[in-house]
N, C-alpha and C positions, 0 to 999 in steps of 0.2 A: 504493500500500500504506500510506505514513505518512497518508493520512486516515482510512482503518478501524481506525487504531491505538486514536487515543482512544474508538472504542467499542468495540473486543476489550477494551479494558481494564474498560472500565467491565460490559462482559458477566461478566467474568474474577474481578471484585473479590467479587462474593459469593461464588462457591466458595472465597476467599483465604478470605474471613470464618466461612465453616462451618466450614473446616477447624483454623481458628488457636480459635474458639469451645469447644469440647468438649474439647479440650488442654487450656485453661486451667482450665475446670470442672473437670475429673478432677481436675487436680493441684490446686486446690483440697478438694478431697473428700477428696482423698491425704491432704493436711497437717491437713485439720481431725480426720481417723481418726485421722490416727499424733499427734497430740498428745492426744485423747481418750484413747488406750491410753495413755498414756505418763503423761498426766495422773494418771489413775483408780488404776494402779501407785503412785505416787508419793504420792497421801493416803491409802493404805493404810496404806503404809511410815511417814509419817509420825503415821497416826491410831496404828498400835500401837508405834512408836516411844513417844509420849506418853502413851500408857496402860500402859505396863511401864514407863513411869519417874513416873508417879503413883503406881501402885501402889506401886514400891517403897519411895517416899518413903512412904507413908501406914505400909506393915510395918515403915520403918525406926524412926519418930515420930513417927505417930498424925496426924490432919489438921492440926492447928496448924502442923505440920512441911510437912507436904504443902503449905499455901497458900504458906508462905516459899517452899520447893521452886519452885513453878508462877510465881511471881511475878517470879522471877530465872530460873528456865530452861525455861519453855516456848518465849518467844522466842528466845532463842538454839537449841532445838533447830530449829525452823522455818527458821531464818535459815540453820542449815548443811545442810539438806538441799536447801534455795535454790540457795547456794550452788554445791553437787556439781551439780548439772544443769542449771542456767543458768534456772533459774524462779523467780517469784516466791509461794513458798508463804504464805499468811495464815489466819484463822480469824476468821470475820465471824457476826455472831448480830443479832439485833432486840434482844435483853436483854445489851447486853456487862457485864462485869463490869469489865475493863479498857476503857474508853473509846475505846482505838485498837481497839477490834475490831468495834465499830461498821458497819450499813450505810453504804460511804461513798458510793456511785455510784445512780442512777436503774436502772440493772442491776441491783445487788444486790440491790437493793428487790424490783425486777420478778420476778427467779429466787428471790428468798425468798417471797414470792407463790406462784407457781406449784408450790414444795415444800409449801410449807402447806396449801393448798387440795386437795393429792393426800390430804395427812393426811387432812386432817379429811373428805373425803369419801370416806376410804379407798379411795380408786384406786391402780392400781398404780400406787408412788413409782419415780421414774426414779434411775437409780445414779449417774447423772450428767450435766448439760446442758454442752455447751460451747457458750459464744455467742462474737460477735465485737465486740469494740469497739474505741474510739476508733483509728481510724491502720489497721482489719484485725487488732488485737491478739486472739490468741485468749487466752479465757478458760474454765478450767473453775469448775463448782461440783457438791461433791459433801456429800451432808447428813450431820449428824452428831446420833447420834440419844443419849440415856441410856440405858443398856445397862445397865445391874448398878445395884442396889443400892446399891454404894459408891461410886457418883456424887453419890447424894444428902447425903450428908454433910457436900458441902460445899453440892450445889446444889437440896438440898428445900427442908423448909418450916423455917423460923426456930422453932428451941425443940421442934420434935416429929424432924426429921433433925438438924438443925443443931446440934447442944452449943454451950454459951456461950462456953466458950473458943476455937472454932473460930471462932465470928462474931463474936468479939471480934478474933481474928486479921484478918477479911476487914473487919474497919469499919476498920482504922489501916490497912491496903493499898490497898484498894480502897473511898474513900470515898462514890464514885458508882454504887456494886455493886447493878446490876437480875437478877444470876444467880441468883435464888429462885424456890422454890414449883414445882420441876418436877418430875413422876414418872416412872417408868421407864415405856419407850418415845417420848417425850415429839419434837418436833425442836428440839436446844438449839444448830446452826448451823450451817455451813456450811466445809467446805475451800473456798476459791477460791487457783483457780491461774493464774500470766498469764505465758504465754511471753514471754521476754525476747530467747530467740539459737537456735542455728540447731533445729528440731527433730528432728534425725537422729541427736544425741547421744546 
C-alpha cells in the first residue's frame, strides 16, 4: 500500500488545488467589492463634506476668505475622515494647485488617462475604478468633476471668473497654482482612496 501512496497523492493534489483555487478568488472578489462600496460611500461623504464647507466659507467672506479657508482646512478635513475609517483619503489632479496633490504614482497617471479619454470621447465615465497596487494594496479612484458655477471663481479663467483680489489671494498661497481656465463640467481630479486596515470596519 505505502508504494501507491506517492501516486494517490500526487492523483489527489489537483483536486486539493481546485478546490483551495476558487476560495481564494471569491474572497478576493469579496474584498475588492466591499472596499469599492465602502470606498465610493466614503468620497461622497467627503466630496460634500468639502463643498458645504466651501460654500460656507465663500457666504461667510466672499473667495478671498474661501482660499484662506481651503488652504488651512481642506486637508485636515481629508485627514479626519482618514482617520475615522482607517483609509487613506487624498485629492490628486494633472493641474494641482497645491503641489502635494499632484499625480504621484504610474497608477494615477494610468486611471487619470482612462477618466479623461471617457470625457472626451464621451463614453460612459465609470463612478469609480478600484485597482490594486504595490504589496495587493487596494486603491480607489473616483472623479471629481466642476459642478456649479461657483467653482469657477476660484478655478476659471484669470480676470473674466477670477476677480483680482481673489488671484491675488491664490498667487501668495499657492505660488505654483496650475488650477485655471476650467468650465463647468470640466474633470478637475480625482478622490483616491488606499486601504490601510482591516476592510470590515
Amino acid at each position: 500500500m505505502q508504494k501507491y501512496l506517492p501516486h494517490f497523492i500526487l492523483l489527489l493534489l489537483p483536486v486539493i488545488i481546485s478546490c483551495n483555487a476558487p476560495v481564494t478568488s471569491v474572497r478576493q472578489e469579496e474584498d475588492v467589492q466591499q472596499f469599492t462600496e465602502k470606498a465610493g460611500k466614503l468620497s461622497a461623504i467627503a466630496q460634500q463634506t468639502l463643498l458645504k464647507e466651501v460654500s460656507g466659507a465663500i457666504q461667510e467672506g466672499g473667495t478671498v476668505y474661501a482660499v484662506a479657508f481651503c488652504s488651512q482646512k481642506a486637508m485636515i478635513l481629508t485627514d479626519s475622515v482618514s482617520k475615522a475609517h482607517d483609509l487613506v483619503i487624498t485629492r490628486i489632479t494633472n493641474k494641482p494647485r497645491n503641489a502635494a496633490n499632484g499625480l504621484k504614482t504610474a497608477m494615477d497617471s494610468a486611471v487619470w488617462q482612462r477618466f479623461e479619454q471617457a470625457v472626451l470621447q464621451k463614453d460612459s465615465i465609470p463612478a469609480g475604478i478600484t485597482e490594486t497596487g504595490e504589496k495587493g494594496t487596494l486603491v480607489y479612484y473616483k472623479p471629481i468633476f466642476i459642478g456649479m458655477p461657483t467653482c469657477l471663481q476660484c478655478h476659471g479663467e484669470p480676470g473674466k471668473n477670477i476677480d483680482a483680489l481673489t488671484m491675488q489671494a491664490l498667487n501668495e498661497r499657492y505660488p505654483d497654482d496650475n488650477a485655471f481656465n476650467y468650465t463647468v463640467g470640466m474633470l478637475r481630479g480625482l478622490w483616491k482612496i488606499t486601504a490601510v486596515g482591516d476592510l470590515s470596519e
